[in-house]
OpenMM code with the backbone's topology and positions (N, CA, C; nanometers):
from openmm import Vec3, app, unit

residues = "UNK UNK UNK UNK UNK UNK UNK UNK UNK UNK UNK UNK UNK UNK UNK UNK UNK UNK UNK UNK UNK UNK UNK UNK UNK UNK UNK UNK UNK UNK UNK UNK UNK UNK UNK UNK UNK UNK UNK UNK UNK UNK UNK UNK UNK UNK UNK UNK UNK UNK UNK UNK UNK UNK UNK UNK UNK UNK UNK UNK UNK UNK UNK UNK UNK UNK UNK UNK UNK UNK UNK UNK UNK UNK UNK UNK UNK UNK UNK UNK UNK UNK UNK UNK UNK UNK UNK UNK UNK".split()
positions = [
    Vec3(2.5656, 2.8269, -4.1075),
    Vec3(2.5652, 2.7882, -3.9668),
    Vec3(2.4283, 2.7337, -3.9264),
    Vec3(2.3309, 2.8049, -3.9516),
    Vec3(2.1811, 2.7498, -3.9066),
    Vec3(2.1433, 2.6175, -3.9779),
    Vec3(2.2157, 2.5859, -4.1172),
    Vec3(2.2060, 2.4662, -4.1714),
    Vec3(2.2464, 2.3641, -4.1107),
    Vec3(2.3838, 2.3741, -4.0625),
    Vec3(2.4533, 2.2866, -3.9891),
    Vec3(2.4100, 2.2661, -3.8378),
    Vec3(2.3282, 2.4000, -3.7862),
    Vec3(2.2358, 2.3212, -3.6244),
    Vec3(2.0970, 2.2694, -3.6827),
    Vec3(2.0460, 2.2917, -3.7471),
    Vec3(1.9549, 2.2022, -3.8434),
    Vec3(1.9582, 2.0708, -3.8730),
    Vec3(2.0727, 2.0294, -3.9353),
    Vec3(2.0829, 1.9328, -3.9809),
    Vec3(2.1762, 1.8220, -3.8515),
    Vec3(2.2000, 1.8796, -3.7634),
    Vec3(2.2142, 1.8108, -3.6522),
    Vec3(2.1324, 1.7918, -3.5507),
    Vec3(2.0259, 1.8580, -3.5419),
    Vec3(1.8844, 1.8308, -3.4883),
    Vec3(1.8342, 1.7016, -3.5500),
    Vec3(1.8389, 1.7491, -3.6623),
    Vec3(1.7646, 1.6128, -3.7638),
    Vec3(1.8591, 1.5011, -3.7096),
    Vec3(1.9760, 1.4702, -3.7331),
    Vec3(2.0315, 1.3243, -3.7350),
    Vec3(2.0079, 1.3127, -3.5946),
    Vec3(1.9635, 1.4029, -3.4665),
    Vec3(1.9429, 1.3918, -3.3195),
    Vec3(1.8491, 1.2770, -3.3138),
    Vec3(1.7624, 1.3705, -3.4181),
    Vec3(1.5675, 1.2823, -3.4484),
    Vec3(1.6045, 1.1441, -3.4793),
    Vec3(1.6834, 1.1425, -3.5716),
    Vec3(1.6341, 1.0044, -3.6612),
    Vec3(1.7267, 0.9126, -3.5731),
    Vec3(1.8406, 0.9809, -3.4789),
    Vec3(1.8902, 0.8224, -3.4285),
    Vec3(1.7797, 0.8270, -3.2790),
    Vec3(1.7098, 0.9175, -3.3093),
    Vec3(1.6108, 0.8814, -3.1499),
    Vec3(1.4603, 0.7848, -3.2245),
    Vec3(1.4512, 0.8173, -3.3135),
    Vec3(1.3684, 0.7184, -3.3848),
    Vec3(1.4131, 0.6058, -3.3883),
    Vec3(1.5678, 0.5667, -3.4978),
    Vec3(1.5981, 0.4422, -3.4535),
    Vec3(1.5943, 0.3626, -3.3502),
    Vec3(1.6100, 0.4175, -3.2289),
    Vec3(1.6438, 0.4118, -3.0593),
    Vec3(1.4923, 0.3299, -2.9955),
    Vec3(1.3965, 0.3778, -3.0761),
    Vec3(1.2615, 0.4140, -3.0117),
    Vec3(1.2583, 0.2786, -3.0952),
    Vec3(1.2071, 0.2562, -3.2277),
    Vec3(1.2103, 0.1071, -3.3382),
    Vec3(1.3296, -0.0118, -3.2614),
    Vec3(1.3841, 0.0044, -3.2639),
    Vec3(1.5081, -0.0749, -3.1601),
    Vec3(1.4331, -0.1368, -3.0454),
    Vec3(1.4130, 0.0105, -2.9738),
    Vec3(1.3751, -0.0793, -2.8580),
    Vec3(1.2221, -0.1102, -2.8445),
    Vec3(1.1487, -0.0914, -2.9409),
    Vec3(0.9944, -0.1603, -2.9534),
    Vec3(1.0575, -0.3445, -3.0127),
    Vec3(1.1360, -0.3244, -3.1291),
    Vec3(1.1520, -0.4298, -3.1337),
    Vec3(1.2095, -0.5575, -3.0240),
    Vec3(1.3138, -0.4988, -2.9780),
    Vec3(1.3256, -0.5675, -2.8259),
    Vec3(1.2775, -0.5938, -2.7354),
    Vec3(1.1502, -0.5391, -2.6902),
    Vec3(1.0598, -0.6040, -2.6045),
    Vec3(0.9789, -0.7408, -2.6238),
    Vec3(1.0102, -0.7824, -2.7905),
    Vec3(0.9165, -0.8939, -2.8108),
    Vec3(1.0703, -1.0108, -2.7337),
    Vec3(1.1763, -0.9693, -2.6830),
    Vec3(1.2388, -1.0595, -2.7113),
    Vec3(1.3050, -1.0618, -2.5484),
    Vec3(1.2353, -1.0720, -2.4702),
    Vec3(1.2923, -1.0460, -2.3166),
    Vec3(1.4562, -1.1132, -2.2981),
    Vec3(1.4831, -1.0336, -2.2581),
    Vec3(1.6594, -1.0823, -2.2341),
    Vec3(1.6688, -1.0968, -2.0552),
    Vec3(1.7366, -1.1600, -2.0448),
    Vec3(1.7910, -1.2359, -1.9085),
    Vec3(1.8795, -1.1234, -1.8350),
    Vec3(1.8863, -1.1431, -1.7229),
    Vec3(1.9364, -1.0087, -1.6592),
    Vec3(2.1268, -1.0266, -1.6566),
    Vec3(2.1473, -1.1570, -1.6966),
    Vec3(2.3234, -1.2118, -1.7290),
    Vec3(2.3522, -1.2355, -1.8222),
    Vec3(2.2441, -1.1601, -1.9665),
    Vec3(2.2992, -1.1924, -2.1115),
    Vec3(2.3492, -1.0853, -2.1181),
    Vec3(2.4770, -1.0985, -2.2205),
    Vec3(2.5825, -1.0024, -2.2451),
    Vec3(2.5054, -0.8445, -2.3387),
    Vec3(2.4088, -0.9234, -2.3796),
    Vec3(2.3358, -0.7947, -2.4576),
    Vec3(2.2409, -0.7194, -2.3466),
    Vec3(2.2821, -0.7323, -2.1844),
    Vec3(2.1444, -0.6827, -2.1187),
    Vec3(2.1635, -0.5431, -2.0859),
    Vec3(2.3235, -0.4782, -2.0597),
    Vec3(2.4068, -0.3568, -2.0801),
    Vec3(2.3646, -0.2490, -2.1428),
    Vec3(2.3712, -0.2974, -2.3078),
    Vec3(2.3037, -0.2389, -2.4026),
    Vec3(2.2118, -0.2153, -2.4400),
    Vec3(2.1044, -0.2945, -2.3907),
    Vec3(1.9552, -0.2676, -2.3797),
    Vec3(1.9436, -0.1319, -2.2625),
    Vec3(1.9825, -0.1849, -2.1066),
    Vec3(1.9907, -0.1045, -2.0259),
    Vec3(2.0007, 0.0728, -2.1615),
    Vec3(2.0804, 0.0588, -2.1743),
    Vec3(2.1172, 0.1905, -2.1835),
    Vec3(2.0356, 0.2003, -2.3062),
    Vec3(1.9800, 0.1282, -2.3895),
    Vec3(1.8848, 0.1842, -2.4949),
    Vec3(1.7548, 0.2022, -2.4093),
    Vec3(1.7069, 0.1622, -2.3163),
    Vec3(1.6227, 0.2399, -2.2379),
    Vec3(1.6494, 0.3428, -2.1772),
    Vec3(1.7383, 0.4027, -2.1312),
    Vec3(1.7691, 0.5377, -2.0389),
    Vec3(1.7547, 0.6371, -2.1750),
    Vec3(1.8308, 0.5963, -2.3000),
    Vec3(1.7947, 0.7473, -2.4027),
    Vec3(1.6798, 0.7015, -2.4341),
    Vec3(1.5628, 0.6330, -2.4184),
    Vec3(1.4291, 0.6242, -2.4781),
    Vec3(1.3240, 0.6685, -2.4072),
    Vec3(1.3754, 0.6440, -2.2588),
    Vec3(1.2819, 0.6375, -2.1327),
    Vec3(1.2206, 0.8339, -2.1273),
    Vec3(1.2982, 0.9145, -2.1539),
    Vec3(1.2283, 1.0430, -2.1136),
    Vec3(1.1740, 1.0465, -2.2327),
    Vec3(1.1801, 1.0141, -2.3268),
    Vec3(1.0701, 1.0758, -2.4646),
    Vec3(0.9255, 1.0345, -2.4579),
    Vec3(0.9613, 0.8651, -2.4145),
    Vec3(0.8238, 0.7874, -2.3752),
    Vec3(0.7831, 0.7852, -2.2835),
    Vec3(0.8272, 0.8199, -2.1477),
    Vec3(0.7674, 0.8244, -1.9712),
    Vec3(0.6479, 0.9166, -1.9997),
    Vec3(0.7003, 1.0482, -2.0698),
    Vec3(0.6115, 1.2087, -2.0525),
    Vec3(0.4641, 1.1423, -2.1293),
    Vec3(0.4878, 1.0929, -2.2547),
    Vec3(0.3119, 1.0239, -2.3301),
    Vec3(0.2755, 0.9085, -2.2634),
    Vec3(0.3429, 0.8402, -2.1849),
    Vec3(0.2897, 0.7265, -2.1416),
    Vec3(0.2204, 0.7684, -2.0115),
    Vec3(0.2674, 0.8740, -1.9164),
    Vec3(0.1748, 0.9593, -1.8258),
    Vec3(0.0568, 1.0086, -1.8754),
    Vec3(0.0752, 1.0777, -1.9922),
    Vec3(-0.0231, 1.1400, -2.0528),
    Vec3(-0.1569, 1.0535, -2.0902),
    Vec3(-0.1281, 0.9529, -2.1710),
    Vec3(-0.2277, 0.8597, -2.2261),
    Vec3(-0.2905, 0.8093, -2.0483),
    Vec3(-0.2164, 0.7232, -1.9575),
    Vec3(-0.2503, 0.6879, -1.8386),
    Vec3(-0.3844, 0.7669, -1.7802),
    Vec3(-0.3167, 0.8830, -1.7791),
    Vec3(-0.3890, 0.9961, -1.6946),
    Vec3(-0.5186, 1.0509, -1.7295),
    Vec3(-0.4987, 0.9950, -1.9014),
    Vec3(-0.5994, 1.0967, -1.9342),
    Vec3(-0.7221, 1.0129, -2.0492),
    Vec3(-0.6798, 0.9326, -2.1293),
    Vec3(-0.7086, 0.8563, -2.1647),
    Vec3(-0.7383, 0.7127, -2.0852),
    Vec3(-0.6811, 0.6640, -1.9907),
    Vec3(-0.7202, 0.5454, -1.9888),
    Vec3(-0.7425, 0.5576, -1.7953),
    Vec3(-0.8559, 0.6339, -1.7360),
    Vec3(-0.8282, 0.6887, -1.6183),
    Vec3(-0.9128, 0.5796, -1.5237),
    Vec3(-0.9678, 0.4750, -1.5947),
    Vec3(-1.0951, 0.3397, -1.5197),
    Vec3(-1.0027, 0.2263, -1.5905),
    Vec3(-0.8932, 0.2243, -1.6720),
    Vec3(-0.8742, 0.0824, -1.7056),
    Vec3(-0.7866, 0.1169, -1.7379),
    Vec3(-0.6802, -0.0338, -1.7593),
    Vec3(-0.5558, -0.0261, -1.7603),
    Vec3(-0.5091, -0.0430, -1.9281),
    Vec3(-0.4016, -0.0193, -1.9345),
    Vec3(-0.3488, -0.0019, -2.1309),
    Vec3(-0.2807, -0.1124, -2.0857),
    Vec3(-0.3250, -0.1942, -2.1669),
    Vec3(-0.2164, -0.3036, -2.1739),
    Vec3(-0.1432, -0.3504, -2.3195),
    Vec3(-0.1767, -0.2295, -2.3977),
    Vec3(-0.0530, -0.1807, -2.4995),
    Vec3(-0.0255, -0.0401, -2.4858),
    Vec3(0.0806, -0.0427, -2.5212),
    Vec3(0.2043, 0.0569, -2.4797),
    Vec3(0.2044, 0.1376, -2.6428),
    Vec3(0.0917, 0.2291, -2.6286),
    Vec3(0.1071, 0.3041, -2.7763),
    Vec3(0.1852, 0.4269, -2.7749),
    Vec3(0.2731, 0.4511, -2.6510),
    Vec3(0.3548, 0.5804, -2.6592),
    Vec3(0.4850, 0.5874, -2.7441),
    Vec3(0.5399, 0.4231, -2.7767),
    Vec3(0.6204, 0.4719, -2.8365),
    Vec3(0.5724, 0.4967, -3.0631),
    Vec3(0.4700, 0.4834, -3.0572),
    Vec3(0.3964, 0.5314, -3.1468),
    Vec3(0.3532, 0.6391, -3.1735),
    Vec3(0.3062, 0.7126, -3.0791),
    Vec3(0.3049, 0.8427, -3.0195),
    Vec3(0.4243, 0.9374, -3.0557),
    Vec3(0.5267, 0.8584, -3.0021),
    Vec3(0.6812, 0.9276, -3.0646),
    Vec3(0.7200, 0.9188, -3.1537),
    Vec3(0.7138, 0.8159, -3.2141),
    Vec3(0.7704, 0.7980, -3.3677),
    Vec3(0.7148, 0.8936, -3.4303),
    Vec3(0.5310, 0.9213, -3.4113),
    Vec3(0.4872, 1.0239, -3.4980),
    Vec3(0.5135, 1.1516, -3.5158),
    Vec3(0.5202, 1.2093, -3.3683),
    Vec3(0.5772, 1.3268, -3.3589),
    Vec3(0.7107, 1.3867, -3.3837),
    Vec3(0.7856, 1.2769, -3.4033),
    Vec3(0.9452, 1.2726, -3.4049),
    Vec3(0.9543, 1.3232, -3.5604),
    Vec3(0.8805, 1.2651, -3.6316),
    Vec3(0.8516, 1.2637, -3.7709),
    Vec3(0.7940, 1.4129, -3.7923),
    Vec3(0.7297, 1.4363, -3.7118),
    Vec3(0.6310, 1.5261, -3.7617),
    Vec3(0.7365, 1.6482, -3.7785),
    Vec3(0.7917, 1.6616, -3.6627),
    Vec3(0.9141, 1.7390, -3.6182),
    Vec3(1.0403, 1.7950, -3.7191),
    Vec3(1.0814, 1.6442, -3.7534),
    Vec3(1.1904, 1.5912, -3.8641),
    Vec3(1.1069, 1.6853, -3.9359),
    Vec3(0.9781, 1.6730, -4.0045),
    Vec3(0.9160, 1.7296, -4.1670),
    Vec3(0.9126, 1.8778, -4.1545),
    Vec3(0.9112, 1.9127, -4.0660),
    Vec3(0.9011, 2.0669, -4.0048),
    Vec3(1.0303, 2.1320, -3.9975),
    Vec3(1.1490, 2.0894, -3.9996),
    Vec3(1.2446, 2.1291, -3.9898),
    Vec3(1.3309, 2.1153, -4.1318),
] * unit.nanometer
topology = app.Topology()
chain = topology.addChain("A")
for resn in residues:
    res = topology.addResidue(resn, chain)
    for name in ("N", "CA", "C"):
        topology.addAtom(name, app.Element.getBySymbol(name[0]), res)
């Protein structure tokens, strides 16, 4: 039993990793607010948005508190920890 909530944690991780790679890759590629793929983006941001909002406050607040980030290293931030997580389990 503990294998099997284990190992469903894990596949939790890795499709939130995919999720997170997905949608880094999609930002190089701005979509139009009437392309048929804009739905699906939508919603690959809502499962991405609470993992990355919480480090992207963090870095803001604390790290960058006189100047602005004008790269977005939180979802890097996540990937690592996501990983780190995954190896720990």
């Amino acid at each position: 039993m503990r294998f099997l909530v284990l190992k469903a944690v894990d596949t939790v991780l890795a499709i939130l990793q995919w999720a997170i790679f997905l949608r880094v890759i999609l930002s190089w590629f701005p979509l139009d607010r009437y392309s048929k793929y804009y739905r699906y983006v939508e919603i690959l941001y809502q499962i991405t948005e609470p993992v990355l909002s919480p480090i992207r406050n963090f870095l803001n607040r604390y790290l960058y508190k006189y100047g602005h980030m004008y790269l977005d290293f939180s979802p890097l931030i996540a990937f690592l920890a996501i990983n780190i997580l995954r190896s720990l389990l």
